[in-house]
N, C-alpha and C positions, 0 to 999 in steps of 0.2 A: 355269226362266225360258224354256220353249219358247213357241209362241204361245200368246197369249192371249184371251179374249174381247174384244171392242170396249165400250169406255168406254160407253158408252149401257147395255149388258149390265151392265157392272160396278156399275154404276151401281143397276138392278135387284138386284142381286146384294148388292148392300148394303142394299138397303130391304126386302131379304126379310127378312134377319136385326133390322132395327127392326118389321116389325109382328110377326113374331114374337114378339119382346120383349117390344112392347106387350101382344096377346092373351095372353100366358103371364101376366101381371103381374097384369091387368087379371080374368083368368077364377081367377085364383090369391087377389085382394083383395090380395098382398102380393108383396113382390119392388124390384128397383130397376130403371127403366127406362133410368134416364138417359148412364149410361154404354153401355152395348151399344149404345142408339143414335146415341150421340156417335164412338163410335170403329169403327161399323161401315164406313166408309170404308178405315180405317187394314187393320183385318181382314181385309177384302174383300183389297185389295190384296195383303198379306202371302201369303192361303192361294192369290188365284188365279195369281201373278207367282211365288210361291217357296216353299212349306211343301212339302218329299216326304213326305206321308204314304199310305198305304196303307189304307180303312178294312176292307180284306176283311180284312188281316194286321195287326191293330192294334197286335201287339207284336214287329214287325219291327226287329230290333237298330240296323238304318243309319236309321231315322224320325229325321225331326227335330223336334225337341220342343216342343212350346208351352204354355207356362204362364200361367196368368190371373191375376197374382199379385193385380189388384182382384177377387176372389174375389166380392164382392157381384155382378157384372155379370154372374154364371153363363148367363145365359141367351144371352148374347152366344155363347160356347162348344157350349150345347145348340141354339141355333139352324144355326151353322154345321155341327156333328157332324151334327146330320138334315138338312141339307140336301146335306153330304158323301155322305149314303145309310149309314151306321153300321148293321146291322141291329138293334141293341138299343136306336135312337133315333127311333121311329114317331111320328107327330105324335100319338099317346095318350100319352107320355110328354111332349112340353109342354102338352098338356092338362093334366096330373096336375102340374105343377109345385108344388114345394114341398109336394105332399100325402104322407101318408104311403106307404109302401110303392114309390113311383116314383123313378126313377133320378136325374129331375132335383129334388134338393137344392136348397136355398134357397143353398148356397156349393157349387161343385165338391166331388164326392165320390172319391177315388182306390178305383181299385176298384166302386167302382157301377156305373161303365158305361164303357166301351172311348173311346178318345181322349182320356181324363181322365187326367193325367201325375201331378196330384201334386192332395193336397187343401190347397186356400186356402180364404181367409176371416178369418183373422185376416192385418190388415194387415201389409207386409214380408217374412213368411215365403215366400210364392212368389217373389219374385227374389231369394232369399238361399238356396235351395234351386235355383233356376236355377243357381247358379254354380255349385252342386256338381253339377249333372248336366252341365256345360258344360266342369269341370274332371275327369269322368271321359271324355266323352268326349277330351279332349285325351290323358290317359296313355291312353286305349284306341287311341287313332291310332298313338301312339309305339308298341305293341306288334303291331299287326297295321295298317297304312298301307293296306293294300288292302281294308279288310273295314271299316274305320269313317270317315266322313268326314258329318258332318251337322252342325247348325247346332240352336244352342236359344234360341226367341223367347220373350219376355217382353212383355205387355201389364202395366202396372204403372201406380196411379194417385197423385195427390198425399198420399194415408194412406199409404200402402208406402213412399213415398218420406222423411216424414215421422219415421215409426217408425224408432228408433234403430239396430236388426239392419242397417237398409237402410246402414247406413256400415259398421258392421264388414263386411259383403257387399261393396261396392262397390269397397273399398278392397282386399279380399283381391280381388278378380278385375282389379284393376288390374295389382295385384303380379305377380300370376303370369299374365296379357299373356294370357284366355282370350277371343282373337276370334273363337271360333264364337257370341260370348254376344252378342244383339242385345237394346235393349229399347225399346220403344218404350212413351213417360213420356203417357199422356192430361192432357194440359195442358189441365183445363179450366176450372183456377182456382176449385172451387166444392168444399166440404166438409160436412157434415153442417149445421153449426151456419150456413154461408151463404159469401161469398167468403173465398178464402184467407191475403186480409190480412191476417182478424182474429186469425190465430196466425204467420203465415210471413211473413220476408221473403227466404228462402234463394234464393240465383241457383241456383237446379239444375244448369244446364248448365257454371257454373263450377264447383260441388260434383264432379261426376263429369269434369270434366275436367283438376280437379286430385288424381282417385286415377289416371289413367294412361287414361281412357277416351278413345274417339273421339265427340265430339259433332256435330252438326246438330238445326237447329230446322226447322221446316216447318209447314205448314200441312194441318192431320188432314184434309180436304173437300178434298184438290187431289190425286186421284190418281196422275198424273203425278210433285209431288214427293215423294210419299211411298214411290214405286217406285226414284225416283232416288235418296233418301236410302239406302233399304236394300240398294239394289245397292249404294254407297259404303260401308253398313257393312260387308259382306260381302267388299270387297275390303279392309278397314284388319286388322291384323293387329291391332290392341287390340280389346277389346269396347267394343261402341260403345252410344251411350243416343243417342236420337232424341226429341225434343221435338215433339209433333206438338198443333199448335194444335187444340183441338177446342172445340163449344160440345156443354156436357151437354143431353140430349135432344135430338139434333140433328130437326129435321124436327117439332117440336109445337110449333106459332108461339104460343102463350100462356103455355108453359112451357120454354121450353128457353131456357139460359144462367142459370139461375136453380135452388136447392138444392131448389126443390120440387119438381123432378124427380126428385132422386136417387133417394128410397127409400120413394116409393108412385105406386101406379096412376095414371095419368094420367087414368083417368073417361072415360067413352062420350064425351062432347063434344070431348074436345081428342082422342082418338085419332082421331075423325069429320075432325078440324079436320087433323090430322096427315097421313091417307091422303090428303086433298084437295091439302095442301101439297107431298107427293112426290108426288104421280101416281102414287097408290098405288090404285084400286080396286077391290080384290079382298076379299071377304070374310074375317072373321077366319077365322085357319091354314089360310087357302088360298094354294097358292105354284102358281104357271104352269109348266107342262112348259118354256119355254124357259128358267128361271129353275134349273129344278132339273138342267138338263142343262146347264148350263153349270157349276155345281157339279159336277156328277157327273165333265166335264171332267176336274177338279183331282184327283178320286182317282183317275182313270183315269191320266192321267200320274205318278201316286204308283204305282202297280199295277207301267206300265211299270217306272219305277226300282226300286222291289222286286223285280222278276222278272230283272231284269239286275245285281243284288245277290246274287240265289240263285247265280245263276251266277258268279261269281265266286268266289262263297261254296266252292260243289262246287271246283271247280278251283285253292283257294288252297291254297301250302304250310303257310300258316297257320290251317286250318279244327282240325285235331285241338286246337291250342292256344285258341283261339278258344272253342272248343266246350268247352271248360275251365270257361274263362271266365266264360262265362254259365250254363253250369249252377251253379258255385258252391257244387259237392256238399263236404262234409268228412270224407267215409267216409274218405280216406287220411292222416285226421288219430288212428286209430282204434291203430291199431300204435305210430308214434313216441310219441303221448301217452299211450300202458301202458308204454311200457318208460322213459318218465321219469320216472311214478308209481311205480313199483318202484324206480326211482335214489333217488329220493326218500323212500324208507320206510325201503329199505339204509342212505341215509347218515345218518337223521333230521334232515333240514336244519330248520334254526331260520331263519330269515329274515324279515323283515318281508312279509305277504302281498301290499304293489308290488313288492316286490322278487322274491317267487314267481309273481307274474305277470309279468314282466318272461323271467321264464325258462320257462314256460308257455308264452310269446309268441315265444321262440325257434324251438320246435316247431311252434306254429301256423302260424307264417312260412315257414319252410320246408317244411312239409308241401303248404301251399294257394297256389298261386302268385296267387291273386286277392284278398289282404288288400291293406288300404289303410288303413295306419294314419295317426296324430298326435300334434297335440296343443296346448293354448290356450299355447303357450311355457313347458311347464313339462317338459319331456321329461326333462330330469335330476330330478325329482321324480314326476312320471309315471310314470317308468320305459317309457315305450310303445314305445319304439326300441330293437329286438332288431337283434345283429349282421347286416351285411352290408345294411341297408336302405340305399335311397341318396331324397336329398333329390327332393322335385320341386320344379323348377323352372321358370321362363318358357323356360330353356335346354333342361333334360332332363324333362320329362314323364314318362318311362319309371321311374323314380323311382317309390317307392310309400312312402316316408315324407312326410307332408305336415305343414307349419307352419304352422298356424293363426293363430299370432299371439297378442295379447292379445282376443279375439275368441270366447268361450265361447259366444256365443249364435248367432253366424255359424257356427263350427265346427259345431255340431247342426245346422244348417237346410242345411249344406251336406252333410252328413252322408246326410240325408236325402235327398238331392238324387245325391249316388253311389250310397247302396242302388238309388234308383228308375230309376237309368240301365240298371241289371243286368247289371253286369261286375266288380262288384269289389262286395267285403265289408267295410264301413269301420269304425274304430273309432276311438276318439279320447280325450283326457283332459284330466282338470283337478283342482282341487281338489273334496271334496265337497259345502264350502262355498258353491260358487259354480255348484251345481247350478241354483239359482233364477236365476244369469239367463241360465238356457239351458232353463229349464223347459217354455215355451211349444213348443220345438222338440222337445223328450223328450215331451211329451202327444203333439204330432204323429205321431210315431217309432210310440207305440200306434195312435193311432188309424187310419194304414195301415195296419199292422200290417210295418213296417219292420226287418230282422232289422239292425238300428244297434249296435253295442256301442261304452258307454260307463263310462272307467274312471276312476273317481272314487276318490280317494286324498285319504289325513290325514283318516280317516275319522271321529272322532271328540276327546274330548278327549284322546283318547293324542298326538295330535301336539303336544302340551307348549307350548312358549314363546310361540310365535305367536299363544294368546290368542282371546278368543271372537269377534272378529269371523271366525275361519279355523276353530272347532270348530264344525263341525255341530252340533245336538241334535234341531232337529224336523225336517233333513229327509230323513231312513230314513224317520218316520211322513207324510212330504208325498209319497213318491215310492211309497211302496205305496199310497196312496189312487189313483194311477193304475193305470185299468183296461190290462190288454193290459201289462204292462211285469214284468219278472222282475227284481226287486233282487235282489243276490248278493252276501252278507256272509260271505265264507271266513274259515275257522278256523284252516287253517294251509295249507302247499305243493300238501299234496293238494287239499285242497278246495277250492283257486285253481283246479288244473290240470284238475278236473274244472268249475268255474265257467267256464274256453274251449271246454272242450267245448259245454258248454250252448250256451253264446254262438254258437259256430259249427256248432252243429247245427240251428239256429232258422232257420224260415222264416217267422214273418208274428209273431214276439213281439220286440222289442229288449230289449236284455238290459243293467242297470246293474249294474258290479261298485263293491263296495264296500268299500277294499281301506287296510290298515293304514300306517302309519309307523312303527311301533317293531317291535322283531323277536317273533316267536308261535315257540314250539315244536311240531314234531310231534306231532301228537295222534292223526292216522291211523298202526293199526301192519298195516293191508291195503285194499287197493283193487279186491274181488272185481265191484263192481258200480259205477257213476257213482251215489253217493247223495245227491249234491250235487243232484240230479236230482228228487230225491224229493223236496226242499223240508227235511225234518229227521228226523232217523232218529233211535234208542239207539247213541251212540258208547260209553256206561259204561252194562250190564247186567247188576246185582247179582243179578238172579232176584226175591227179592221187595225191594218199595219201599216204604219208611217217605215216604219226597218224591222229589220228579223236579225235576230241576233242568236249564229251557231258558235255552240265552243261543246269542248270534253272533257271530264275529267271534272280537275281541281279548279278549270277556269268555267264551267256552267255557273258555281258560285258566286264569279265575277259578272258575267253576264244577268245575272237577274239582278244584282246590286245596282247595274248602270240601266237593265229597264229599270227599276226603281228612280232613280236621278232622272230617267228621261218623262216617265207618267207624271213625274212631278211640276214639269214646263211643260205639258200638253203633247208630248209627242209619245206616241202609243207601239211600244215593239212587244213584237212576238219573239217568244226563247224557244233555240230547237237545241235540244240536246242531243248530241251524234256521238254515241258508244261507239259505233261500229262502221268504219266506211263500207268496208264491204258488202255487210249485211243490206244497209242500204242503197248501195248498188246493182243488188238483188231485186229490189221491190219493186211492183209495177210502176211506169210513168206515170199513172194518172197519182197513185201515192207519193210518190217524190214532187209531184208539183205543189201537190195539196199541202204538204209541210213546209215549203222552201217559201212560196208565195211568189208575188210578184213583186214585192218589195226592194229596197237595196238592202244588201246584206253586209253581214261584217263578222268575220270569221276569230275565234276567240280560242287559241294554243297555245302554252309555254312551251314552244319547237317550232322550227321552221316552216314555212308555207307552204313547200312542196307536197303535193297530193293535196291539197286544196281545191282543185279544181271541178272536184266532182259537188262539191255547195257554191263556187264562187267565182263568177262571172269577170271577165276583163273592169268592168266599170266598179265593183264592189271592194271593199276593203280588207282585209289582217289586220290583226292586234297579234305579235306571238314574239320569236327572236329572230333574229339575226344574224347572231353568230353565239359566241361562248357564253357559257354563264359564268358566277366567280362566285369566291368564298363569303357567306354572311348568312346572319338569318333568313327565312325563305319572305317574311312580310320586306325586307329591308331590299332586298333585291326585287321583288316586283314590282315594288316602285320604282328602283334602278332602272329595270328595262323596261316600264311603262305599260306594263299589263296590271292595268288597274281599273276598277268600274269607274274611274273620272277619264282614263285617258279613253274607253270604247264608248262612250256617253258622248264626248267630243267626237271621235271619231264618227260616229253615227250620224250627228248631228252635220257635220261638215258633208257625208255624203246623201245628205237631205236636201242640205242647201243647194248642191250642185245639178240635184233634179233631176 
């Protein structure tokens, strides 16, 4: 908030970022104009009165953050980044909008190009991942006070706000009081289908002021109070939502306040009609030397505060710790987690495999002082909270166990929102049931390529009584159809404690563990290499093989029971145990052969077949479900639906006979 350009300049300074808009949209055929131009005022103000960002240092730890959670307005974002001076954002890059191979994406891309924090687009998720970079940085302050202090802005529009996440979010960032979190709500009454009466009549501002936020309404076109409102947010200790009046398309006198701006070209005529209406006459994507240097201004003063940041940085007691932090390495998770795998084969622990993550998670925890765990309130059933973790709170921040709440879909998006801050390693849990309505945020998780771990427990019909709306069945096969994501179905303590490994040795894949309620016994009787890693190895290698028999989880126990039954009549099978499809999708051909054999196989999951196809041939078999499961103990229903070591024993044996 040092000086700033004069209002007439700002002014300029906003109408660069609309013809931009326009030209990118317009030269593109496709694209949405109407917001970038509506709230280029609001923008304008934000980055030239108060954003520290740096664009020489784009991933300068003290930055403070801006999220576009209207994810359609991207250009809003790629106009201001080039005009910031970004060097990976040349005005051939909003040329090339939305075409293929350029940076500017039809929605923010995370990862495409520098200034991009998080990727939006699907409505909600950016201010529901706001909170979680807004709530890392708060425990990052509590830990080093001198080395983090920044603010994270949200442009967020009436579909964000709409979309259901957007309460699970609002309501957990109320709770825990994070007022570095500013958002500013494009109020401009206008949605796809046309005004917003025809689905809403929600008071917004009472919505979010009765989860614990600091509210103001204003007027998006009045500079002045849209500077005053966010200097007021910035002094309230709650996070504050700003209602800022806009009309969509602001500055195309024939379209603007009306939905037919939102999400096509405005056409040569009204943009003609538009430059006329600002005092705009400069040819398309052309911006005037006094236009771009006053921009350039706002990263020069971001440069300042980065370069008196470094310094600090050198001279803190808290640099060694800090520098921890952010790198995020888990090399010194390498020793405690071998000598617990060794405790663990010593004592053959039987334990339900939450339960062996639970103590997994012990070691993880204390090995890496930058875990960040939780959980959707199910933490005595989660198992996620290893000794000695302390709650966070609006009180104590320093804390590194977080409550989620009943809020599975906010938990992910927030999730994703601590990865992306890059101070802490977050993981979280819930049922696995209730993966679906956190799904859209676990796609995200991939599609950054976010090292997120998420622990999904009562993995299937083994959790007995609770009944099929709480057994999973299709979604093992819903969540390996996402690309970038590593499902992890352990078998027993070891193959948990190697499934943290994984997890916390991932840089750009998030990892779903896929983890029991009833107790498994040891099946691992050595732990020479992490094979959990490998996706699925020969745990039972009889030399030669009449059938091979794969399964995951709680049924590899069924599967060695029915080699059992079969060595006992003379026929000789090999057990693969497949933690990971992915992973083993990954491994060389000549290793995938070597495991699978040439045998007939016979695939072994309480869950549908789908995604089977990467172990099991047209000619080979399933043992798994079908359809629902129901309410009973978990022994009384496996034998119900026939996942049992006599029905795969048979089974085997039938695809023997048929040669």
């Amino acid at each position: 908030m040092n000086a700033h350009m004069t209002l007439a300049t700002e002014k300029d300074m906003a109408n660069a970022i609309r013809a931009l808009a326009m030209d990118a949209v317009q030269k593109a055929n496709s694209g949405h104009p109407g917001m970038p131009m509506g709230m280029a005022d609001v923008a304008t103000v934000l980055f030239n009165r108060f954003m520290m960002i740096d664009p020489a240092d784009a991933a300068w730890p003290d930055r403070d953050r801006f999220v576009l959670s209207a994810g359609h307005g991207s250009m809003l974002v790629y106009a201001i980044n080039h005009l910031l001076g970004y060097d990976d954002m040349g005005m051939d890059q909003l040329q090339a909008f939305r075409q293929l191979g350029s940076r500017t994406a039809g929605h923010p891309e995370y990862g495409h190009a520098k200034g991009i924090e998080v990727t939006t687009g699907p409505l909600g998720q950016g201010i529901s991942t706001a909170v979680g970079m807004a709530l890392a940085e708060r425990m990052a302050a509590a830990r080093f006070p001198d080395l983090v202090d920044h603010y994270t802005y949200v442009i967020a529009g009436d579909g964000c706000l709409m979309e259901g996440i957007s309460h699970e979010a609002i309501d957990l960032a109320g709770h825990l009081g994070l007022g570095r979190l500013i958002v500013m709500w494009d109020d401009n009454r206008i949605t796809i289908d046309g005004d917003t009466g025809l689905s809403t009549s929600t008071d917004q501002v009472a919505r979010f002021a009765a989860c614990g936020w600091h509210v103001q309404a204003v007027d998006g076109h009045d500079p002045e109070a849209v500077a005053a409102a966010i200097a007021a947010a910035r002094a309230d200790a709650r996070p504050s939502m700003i209602a800022c009046r806009t009309i969509i398309g602001f500055g195309a006198p024939n379209k603007q306040g009306s939905h037919d701006v939102h999400g096509a070209p405005l056409g040569d005529a009204e943009i003609a009609a538009a430059r006329e209406a600002l005092g705009w006459p400069h040819a398309p994507f052309v911006i005037p030397g006094e236009v771009y240097a006053a921009w350039h201004a706002v990263a020069a003063r971001g440069a300042s505060a980065r370069t008196a940041w470094t310094a600090r940085h050198a001279g803190s007691a808290n640099r060694a710790a800090f520098d921890v932090a952010l790198a995020c390495d888990s090399a010194p998770l390498a020793a405690p987690m071998a000598a617990h795998k060794a405790q663990l084969i010593a004592d053959k622990t039987k334990v339900a495999t939450r339960k062996a993550s639970e103590m997994a998670l012990g070691v993880v925890n204390a090995a890496l002082p930058f875990t960040a765990g939780g959980s959707a309130d199910l933490t005595g059933s989660n198992l996620t909270r290893s000794k000695g973790m302390v709650s966070v709170t609006r009180d104590n921040y320093a804390g590194s166990y977080i409550h989620y709440g009943i809020r599975e879909h906010a938990m992910a998006a927030a999730m994703n929102g601590i990865a992306l801050h890059g101070m802490f390693r977050p993981y979280g849990g819930t049922f696995m049931a209730f993966a679906d309505y956190c799904r859209p945020s676990i796609r995200l998780s991939a599609l950054m390529g976010l090292p997120v771990t998420y622990v999904m427990t009562h993995d299937s019909i083994g959790l007995g009584e609770d009944g099929p709306t709480h057994q999973p069945v299709e979604h093992l096969a819903a969540l390996r159809a996402i690309p970038n994501l590593n499902v992890i179905r352990p078998c027993d303590a070891v193959e948990t404690a190697e499934a943290w490994e994984v997890a916390m040795a991932a840089t750009c894949t998030p990892t779903l563990l896929v983890l029991s309620r009833q107790n498994l016994p040891l099946l691992r009787d050595d732990a020479p290499e992490n094979l959990t890693a490998r996706g699925a190895y020969l745990l039972r290698d009889p030399g030669r093989r009449d059938v091979t028999l794969i399964a995951t989880g709680s049924e590899v126990e069924i599967a060695m029971a029915a080699a059992e039954a079969l060595a006992a009549t003379g026929v000789s099978a090999a057990i693969v145990s497949a933690p990971c499809f992915e992973a083993f999708a990954a491994q060389p051909e000549a290793y995938r052969a070597a495991v699978l054999g040439t045998a007939p196989r016979v695939g072994v999951e309480a869950a549908i077949q789908q995604g089977w196809d990467l172990f099991l041939r047209h000619k080979d078999a399933f043992v798994g479900m079908t359809g629902f499961g129901a309410s009973a103990p978990a022994p009384a229903l496996y034998t119900h639906f026939g996942i049992t070591a006599e029905a795969v024993a048979a089974t085997a044996r039938d695809l023997i006979a048929k040669g």
